[in-house]
C-alpha positions in Angstrom: 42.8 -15.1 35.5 41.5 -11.9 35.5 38.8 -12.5 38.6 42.0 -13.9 40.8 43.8 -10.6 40.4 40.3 -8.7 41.3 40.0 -10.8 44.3 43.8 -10.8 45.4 43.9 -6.8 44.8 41.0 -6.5 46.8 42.4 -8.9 49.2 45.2 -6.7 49.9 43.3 -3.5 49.8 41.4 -4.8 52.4 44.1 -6.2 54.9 46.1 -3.0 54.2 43.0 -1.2 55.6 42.5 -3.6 58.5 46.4 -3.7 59.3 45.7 0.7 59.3 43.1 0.2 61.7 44.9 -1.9 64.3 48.1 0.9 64.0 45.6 3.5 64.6 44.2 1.8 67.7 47.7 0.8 69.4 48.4 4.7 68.3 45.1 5.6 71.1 46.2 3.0 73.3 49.6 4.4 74.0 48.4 7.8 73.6 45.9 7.2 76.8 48.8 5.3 78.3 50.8 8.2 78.7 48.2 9.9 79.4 47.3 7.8 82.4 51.1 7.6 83.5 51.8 11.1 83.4 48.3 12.5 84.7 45.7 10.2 86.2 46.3 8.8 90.1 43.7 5.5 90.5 44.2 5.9 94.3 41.6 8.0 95.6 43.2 8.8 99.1 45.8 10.6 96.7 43.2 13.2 96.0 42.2 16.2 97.5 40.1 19.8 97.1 41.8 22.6 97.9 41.3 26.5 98.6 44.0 28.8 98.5 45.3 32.8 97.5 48.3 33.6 95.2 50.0 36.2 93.9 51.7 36.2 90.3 53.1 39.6 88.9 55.5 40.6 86.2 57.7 43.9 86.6 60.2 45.9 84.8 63.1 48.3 85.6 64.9 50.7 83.4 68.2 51.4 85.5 70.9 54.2 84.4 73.8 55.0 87.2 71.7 55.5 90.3 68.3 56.4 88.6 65.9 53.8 88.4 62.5 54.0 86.8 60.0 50.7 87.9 56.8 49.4 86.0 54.8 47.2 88.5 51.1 46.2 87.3 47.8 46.1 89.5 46.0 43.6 90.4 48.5 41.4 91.7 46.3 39.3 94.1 43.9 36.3 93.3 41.9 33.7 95.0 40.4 30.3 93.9 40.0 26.7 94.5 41.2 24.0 93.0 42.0 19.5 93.1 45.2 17.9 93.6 46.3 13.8 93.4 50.0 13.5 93.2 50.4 13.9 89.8 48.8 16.9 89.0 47.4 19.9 90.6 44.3 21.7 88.9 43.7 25.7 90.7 41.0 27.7 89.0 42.2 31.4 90.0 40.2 34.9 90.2 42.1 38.0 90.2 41.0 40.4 92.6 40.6 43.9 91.3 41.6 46.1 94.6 42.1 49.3 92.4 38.8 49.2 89.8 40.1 52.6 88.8 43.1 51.8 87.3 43.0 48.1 86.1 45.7 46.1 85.2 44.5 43.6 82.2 46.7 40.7 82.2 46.7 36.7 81.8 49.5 34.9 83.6 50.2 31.2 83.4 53.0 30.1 85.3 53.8 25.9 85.8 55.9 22.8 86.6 55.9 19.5 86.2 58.3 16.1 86.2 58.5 14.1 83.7 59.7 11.1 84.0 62.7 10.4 86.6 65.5 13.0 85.3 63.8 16.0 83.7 62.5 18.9 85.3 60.1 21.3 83.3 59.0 25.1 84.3 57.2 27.4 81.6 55.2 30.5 81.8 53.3 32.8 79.4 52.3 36.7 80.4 50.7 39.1 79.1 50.0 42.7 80.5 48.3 45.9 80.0 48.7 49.1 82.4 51.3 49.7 84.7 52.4 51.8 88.2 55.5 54.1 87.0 58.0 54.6 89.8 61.6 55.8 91.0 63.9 56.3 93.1 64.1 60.5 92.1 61.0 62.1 93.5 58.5 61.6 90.5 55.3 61.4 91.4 53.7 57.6 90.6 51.5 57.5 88.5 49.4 54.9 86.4 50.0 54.4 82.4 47.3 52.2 80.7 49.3 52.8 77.2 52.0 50.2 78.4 51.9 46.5 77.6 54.1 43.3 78.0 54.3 40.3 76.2 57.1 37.5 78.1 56.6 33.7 77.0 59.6 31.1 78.1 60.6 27.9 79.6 63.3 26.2 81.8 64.4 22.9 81.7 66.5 20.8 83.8 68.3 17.3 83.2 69.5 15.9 86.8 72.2 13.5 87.6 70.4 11.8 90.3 66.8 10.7 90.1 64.0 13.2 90.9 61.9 11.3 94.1 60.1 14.9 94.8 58.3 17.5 93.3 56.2 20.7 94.1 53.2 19.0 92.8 53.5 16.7 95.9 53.9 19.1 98.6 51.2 21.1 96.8 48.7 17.7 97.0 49.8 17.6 100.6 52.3 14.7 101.2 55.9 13.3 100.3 56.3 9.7 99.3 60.1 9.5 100.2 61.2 8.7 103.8 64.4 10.6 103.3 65.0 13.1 105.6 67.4 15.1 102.9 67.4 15.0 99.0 69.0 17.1 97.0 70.1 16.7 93.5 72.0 19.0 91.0 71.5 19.0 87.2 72.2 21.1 83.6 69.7 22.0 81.2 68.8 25.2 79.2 66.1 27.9 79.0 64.8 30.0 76.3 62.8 33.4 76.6 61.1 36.1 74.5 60.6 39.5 76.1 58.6 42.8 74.4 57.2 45.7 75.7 55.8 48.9 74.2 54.2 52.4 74.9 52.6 54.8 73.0 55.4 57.4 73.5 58.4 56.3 75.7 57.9 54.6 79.1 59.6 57.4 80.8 57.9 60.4 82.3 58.6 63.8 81.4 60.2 64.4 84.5 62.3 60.8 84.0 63.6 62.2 80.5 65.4 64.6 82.7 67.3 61.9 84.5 68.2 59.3 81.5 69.8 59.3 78.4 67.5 59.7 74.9 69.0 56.0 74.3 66.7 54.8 77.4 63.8 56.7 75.5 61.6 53.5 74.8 58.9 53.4 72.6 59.4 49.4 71.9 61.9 47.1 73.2 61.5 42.9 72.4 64.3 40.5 73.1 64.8 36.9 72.3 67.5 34.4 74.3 68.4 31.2 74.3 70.7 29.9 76.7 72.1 27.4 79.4 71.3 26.8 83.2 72.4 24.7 86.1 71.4 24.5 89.6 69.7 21.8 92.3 66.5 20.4 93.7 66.2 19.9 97.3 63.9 18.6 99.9 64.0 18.4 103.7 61.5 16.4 105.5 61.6 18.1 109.1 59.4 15.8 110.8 56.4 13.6 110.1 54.1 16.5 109.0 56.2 19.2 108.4 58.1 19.8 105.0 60.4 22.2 103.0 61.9 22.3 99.8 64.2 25.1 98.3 65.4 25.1 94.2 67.9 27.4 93.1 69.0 27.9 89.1 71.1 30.5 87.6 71.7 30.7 83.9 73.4 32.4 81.3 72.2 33.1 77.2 73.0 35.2 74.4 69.9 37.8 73.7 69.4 39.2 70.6 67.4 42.3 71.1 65.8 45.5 69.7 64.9 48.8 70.9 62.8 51.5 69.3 62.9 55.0 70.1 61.2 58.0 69.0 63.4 58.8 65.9 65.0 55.9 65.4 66.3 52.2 66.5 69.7 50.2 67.4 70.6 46.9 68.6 72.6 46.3 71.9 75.9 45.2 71.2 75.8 43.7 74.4 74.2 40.1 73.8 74.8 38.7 77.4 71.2 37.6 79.5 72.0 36.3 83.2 69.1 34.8 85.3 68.6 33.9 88.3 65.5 31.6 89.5 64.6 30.3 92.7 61.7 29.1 94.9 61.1 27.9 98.4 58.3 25.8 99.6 56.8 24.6 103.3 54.0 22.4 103.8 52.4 21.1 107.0 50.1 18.6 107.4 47.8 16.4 109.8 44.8 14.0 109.6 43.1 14.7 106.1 44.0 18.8 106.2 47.2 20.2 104.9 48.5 23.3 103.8 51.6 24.7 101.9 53.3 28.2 100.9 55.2 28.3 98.0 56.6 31.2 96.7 59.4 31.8 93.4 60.8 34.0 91.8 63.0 34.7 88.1 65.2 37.3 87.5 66.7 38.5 84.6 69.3 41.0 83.3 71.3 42.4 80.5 72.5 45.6 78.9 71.0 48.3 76.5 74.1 49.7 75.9 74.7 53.9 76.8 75.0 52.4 80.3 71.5 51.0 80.5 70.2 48.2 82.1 66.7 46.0 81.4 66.1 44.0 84.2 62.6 42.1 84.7 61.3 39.5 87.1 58.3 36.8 87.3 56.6 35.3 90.4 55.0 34.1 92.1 53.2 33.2 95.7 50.6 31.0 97.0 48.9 30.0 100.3 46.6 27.0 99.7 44.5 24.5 102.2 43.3 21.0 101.1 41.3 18.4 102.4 41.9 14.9 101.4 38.8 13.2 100.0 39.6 9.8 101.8 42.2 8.4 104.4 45.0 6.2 103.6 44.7 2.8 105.6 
């Protein structure tokens, strides 16, 4: 009696372990399935290599009555080289250092993708150190190293219609719709964090003179959440020639945070408005194409004592691609 428990425990131990096995394996399997779906394109004459220049920046304003006082980094420029298939595009960029003297360090990651037939996806993450200080009231520019900014967010859009284009086909060089006009409107929301900081205030001595100790800044970070609308469109102009235009303005409550000198206070302003939009072209003929994209976010809300924090992110890039093999 004794052995025919043993055996039927070890029975069930073992098809318990075997049945673990097989959920593990269909686990992989779907895993590379969506993998595959979302990412791989089995149709070589989808693929391409590609050479191409961008610029990417992120820059600040402090703005009181007509004084303005603007923080725009180095370094804005890059070139690289990357491979498309019309799922995904792959660039490897290299920032080009024009000014070696003052050097703006930074990492900036900015994307979009599709997913699925409904849903469409933007993110970024940025990070800078050492910016160009200018205005609008005669200060000389000059360069601060101490200054850094942190910005990390995402956009998301749910469409009404279904999504038949994308960037990351005009960037591989072709359109798989034969409509001459798409364009489709949708809701969705966005979230963002913001922070900078200085080692004093990110005003000048001579700006001090020309703002209020409230826009004093030694440390400002922000945090919204909020909603967006906005549309997707594409115009195919003729059988090589391409455009496409997105437009998306939102709206969020911020909570934010800003340090001064001797002290700190909260905005009691929570309002964030946002505009982003991007424009695209592309051209192509034979194997060769080439496309310039360029986009832009901008973003706004109050520090109270009549100041405003406005910041933007984009982006441009010129790229030319060759298609590893024709189409028949």
């Amino acid at each position: 009696m004794i052995q025919r428990i043993l055996l039927l425990i070890v029975f069930l131990v073992g098809s318990l372990a075997t049945q673990a096995q097989e959920e593990k394996k269909r686990e992989s399997a779907r895993f590379f399935q969506i993998i595959d779906t979302l990412f791989i394109d089995h149709d070589l004459s989808n693929y391409s290599v590609r050479l191409f220049s961008n610029y990417k920046v992120k820059q600040f304003r402090l703005v009181n009555d007509d004084y303005r006082s603007s923080y725009v980094p180095n370094n804005r420029f890059g070139a690289g080289f990357g491979v498309a298939n019309s799922k995904m595009v792959i660039d490897v960029a290299f920032n080009i250092k024009s000014d070696k003297e003052h050097v703006t360090n930074r990492f900036d990651g900015q994307g979009s993708l599709i997913l699925g037939k409904h849903n469409f996806v933007n993110f970024y993450l940025q990070t800078y150190k050492g910016f160009n200080v200018r205005n609008n009231y005669g200060d000389p520019n000059m360069f601060r190293d101490d200054i850094r900014s942190w910005t990390v967010g995402f956009n998301y859009l749910y469409t009404f219609s279904e999504i038949e284009f994308s960037y990351s086909l005009l960037k591989a060089g072709f359109s798989k719709s034969k409509r001459k006009v798409q364009i489709t409107g949708g809701v969705g929301t966005f979230a963002v964090f913001d922070y900078f900081t200085a080692n004093n205030n990110v005003l000048t001595l001579v700006g001090e003179d020309y703002f209020n100790d409230e826009a004093e800044i030694e440390r400002y970070s922000g945090r919204a959440v909020g909603l967006l609308g906005g549309f997707l469109s594409q115009f195919i102009l003729s059988d090589n020639f391409i455009a496409t235009c997105n437009v998306m303005p939102g709206i969020a409550l911020m909570n934010k945070k800003v340090q001064l000198q001797d002290g700190s206070y909260r905005p009691s302003n929570p309002m964030l408005y946002k505009l982003d939009f991007s424009v695209a072209v592309g051209y192509r003929v034979g194997r060769y194409y080439a496309n310039l994209i360029y986009g832009t976010g901008i973003y706004s809300t109050s520090l109270d004592f009549d100041n405003r924090y406005l910041f933007n992110l984009s982006k441009a890039k010129l790229a030319i691609g060759y298609k590893l093999k024709v189409k028949k």
